[in-house]
FITI-904181 format. One record per residue (C-alpha): residue in three letters; residue number from 1; x, y, z. Coordinates in steps of 0.05 Angstrom, whole numbers. Layout:
# FITI-904181
+--------+-----+--------+--------+--------+
: residu : num :   east :  north :     up :
+--------+-----+--------+--------+--------+
:    ALA : NUM :      X :      Y :      Z :
...
+--------+-----+--------+--------+--------+
This chain:
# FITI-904181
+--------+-----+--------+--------+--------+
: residu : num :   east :  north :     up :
+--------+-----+--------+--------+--------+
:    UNK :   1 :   2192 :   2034 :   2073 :
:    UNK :   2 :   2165 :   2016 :   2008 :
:    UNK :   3 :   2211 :   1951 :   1979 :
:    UNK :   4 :   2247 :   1963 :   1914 :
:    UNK :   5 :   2194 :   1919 :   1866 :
:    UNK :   6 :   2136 :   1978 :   1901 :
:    UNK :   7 :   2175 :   2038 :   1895 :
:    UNK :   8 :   2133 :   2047 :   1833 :
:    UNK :   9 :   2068 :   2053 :   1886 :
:    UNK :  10 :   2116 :   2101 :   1931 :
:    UNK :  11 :   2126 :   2148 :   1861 :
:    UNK :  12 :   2056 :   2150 :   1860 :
:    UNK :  13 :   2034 :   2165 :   1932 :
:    UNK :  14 :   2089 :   2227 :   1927 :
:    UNK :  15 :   2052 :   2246 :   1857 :
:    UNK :  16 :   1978 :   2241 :   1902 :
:    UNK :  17 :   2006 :   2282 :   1953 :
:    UNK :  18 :   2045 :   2336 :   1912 :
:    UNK :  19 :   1975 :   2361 :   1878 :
:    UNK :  20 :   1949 :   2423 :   1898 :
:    UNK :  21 :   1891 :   2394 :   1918 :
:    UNK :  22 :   1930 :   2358 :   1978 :
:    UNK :  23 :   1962 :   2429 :   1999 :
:    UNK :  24 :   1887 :   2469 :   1999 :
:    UNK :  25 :   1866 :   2404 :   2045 :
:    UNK :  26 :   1921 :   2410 :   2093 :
:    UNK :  27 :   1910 :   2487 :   2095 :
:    UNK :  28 :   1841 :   2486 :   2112 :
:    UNK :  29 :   1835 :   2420 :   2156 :
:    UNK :  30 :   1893 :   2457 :   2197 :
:    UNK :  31 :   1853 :   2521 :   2214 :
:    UNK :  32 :   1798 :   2482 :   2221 :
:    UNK :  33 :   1831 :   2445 :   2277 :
:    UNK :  34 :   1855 :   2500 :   2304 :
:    UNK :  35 :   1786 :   2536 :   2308 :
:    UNK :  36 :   1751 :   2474 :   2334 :
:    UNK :  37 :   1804 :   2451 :   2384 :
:    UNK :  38 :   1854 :   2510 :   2407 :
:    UNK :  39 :   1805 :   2559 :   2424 :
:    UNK :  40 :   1765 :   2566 :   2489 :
:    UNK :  41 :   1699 :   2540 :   2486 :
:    UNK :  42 :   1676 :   2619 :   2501 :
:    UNK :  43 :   1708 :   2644 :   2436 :
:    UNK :  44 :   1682 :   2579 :   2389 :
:    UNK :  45 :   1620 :   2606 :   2374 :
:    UNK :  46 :   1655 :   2671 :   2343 :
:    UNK :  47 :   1686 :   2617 :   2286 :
:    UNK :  48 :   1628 :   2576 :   2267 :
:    UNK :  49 :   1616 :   2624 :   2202 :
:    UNK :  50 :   1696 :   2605 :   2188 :
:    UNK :  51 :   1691 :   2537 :   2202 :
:    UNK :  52 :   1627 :   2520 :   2160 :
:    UNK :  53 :   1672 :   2568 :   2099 :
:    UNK :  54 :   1729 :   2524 :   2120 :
:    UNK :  55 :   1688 :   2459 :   2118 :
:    UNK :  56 :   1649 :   2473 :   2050 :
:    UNK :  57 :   1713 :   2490 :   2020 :
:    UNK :  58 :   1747 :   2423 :   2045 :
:    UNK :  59 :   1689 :   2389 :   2017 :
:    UNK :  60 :   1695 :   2425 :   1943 :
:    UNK :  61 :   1776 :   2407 :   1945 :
:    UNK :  62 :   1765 :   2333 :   1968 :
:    UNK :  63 :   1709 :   2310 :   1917 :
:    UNK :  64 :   1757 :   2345 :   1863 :
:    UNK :  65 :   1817 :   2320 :   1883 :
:    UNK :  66 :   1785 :   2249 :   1883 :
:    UNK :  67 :   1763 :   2259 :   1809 :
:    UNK :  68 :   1832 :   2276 :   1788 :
:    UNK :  69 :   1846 :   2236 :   1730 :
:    UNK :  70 :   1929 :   2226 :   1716 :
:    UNK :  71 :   1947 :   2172 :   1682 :
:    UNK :  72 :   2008 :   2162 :   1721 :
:    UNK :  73 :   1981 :   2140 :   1776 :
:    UNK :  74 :   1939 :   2067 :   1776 :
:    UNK :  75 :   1868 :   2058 :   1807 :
:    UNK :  76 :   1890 :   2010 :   1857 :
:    UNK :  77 :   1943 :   2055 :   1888 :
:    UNK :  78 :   1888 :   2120 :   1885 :
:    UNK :  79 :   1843 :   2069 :   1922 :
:    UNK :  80 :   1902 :   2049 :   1973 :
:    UNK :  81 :   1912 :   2130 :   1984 :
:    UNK :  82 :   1847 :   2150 :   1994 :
:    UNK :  83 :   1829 :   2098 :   2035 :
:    UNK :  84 :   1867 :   2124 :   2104 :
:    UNK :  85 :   1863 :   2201 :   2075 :
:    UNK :  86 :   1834 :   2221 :   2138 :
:    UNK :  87 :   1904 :   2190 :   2165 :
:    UNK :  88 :   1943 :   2219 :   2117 :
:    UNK :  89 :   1911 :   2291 :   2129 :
:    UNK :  90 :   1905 :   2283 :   2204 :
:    UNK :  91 :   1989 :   2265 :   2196 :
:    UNK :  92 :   1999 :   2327 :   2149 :
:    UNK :  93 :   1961 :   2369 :   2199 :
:    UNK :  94 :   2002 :   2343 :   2250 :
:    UNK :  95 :   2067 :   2371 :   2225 :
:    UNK :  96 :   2046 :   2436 :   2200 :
:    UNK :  97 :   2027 :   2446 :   2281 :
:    UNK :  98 :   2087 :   2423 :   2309 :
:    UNK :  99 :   2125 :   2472 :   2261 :
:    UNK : 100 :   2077 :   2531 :   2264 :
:    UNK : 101 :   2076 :   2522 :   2339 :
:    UNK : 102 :   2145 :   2507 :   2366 :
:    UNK : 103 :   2131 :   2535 :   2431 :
:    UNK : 104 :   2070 :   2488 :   2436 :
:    UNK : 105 :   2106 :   2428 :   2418 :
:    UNK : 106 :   2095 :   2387 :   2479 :
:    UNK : 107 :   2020 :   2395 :   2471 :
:    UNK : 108 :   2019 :   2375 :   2400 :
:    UNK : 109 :   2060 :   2314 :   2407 :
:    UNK : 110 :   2020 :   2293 :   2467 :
:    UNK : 111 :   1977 :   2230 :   2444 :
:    UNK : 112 :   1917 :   2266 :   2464 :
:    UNK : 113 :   1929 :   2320 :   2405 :
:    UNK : 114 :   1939 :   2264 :   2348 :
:    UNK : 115 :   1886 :   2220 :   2372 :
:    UNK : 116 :   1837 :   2292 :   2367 :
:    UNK : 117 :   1863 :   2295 :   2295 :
:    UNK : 118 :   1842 :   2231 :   2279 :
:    UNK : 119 :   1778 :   2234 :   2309 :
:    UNK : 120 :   1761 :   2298 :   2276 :
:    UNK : 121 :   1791 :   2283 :   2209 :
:    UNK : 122 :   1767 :   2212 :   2213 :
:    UNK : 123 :   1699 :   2240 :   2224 :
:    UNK : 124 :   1695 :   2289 :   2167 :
:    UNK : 125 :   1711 :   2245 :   2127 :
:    UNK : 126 :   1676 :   2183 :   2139 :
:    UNK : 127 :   1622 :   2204 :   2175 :
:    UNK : 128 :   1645 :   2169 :   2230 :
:    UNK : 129 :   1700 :   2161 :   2286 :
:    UNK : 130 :   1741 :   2114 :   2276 :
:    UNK : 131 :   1775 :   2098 :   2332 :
:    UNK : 132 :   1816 :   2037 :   2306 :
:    UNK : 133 :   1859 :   2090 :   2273 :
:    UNK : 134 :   1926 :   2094 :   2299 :
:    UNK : 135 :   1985 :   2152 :   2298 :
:    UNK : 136 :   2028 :   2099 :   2314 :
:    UNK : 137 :   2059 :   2092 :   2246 :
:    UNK : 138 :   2065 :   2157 :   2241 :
:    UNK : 139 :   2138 :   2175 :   2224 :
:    UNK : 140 :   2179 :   2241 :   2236 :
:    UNK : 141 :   2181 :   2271 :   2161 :
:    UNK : 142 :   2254 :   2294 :   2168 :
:    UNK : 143 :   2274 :   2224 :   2183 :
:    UNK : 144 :   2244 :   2200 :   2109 :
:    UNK : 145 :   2304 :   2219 :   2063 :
:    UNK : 146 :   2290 :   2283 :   2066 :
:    UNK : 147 :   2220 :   2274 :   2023 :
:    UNK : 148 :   2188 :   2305 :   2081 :
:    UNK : 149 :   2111 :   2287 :   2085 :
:    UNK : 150 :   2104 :   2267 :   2019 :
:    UNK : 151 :   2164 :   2217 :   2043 :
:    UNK : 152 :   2133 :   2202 :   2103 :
:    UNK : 153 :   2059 :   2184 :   2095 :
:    UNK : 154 :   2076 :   2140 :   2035 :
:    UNK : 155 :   2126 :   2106 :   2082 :
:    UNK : 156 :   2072 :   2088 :   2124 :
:    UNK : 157 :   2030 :   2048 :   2060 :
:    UNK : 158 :   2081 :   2000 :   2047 :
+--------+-----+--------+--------+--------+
């Protein structure tokens, strides 16, 4: 957890996360994931249309959403945020899975399924895999204080 003297930086990480911009992300990225990963390779060709829709409109949100100017939040914690926001979206995406899918639960919390997320989000938007990524840190977002995963993924930017 963030210490007392950085709660100011925690403030500003939930402020990042509660734009809109964060919640059209998450949407998207998490039928894109779902197109690209949970279907059988004989049905992914029907969702290429959906997933180049999905990705253009991922693109449009995250280049706006990077230009968002609030005066609340400094530079350096923008530049702290955005610089694991493949992380932070692969962790978001994470979640919203495990809750739209309780059923499925053992396959999303499977290693395999988070380290997919990262490679795919990590990808996107980088250009590259980075495989030095970890879930690791990745904390339950009903065990932050109830902030859920606004709590949670500035938890993990102490």
């Amino acid at each position: 957890m963030f210490s007392d003297s950085d709660s100011h930086i925690k403030d500003e990480f939930i402020s990042i996360i509660n734009m809109q911009h964060f919640d059209a992300l998450i949407s998207d990225a998490f039928w894109y994931f779902i197109c690209s990963n949970f279907k059988r390779a004989e049905d992914k060709p029907k969702y290429e249309a959906h997933n180049e829709f999905l990705l253009d409109r991922m693109a449009a949100n995250y280049v706006s959403y990077t230009l968002v100017e609030d005066p609340t939040i400094s530079k350096t914690t923008k530049e702290l945020f955005f610089n694991a926001f493949y992380n932070h979206l692969s962790q978001a995406v994470y979640h919203c899975l495990k809750t739209a899918f309780p059923k499925n639960r053992n396959r999303i919390e499977k290693a395999d399924t988070k380290r997919d997320l990262l490679n795919t989000f990590s990808e996107l938007f980088t250009g590259m895999v980075i495989q030095s990524a970890k879930f690791s840190n990745w904390t339950e977002a009903n065990k932050v204080g109830g902030q859920g995963i606004a709590g949670s993924i500035a938890a993990q930017n102490k």
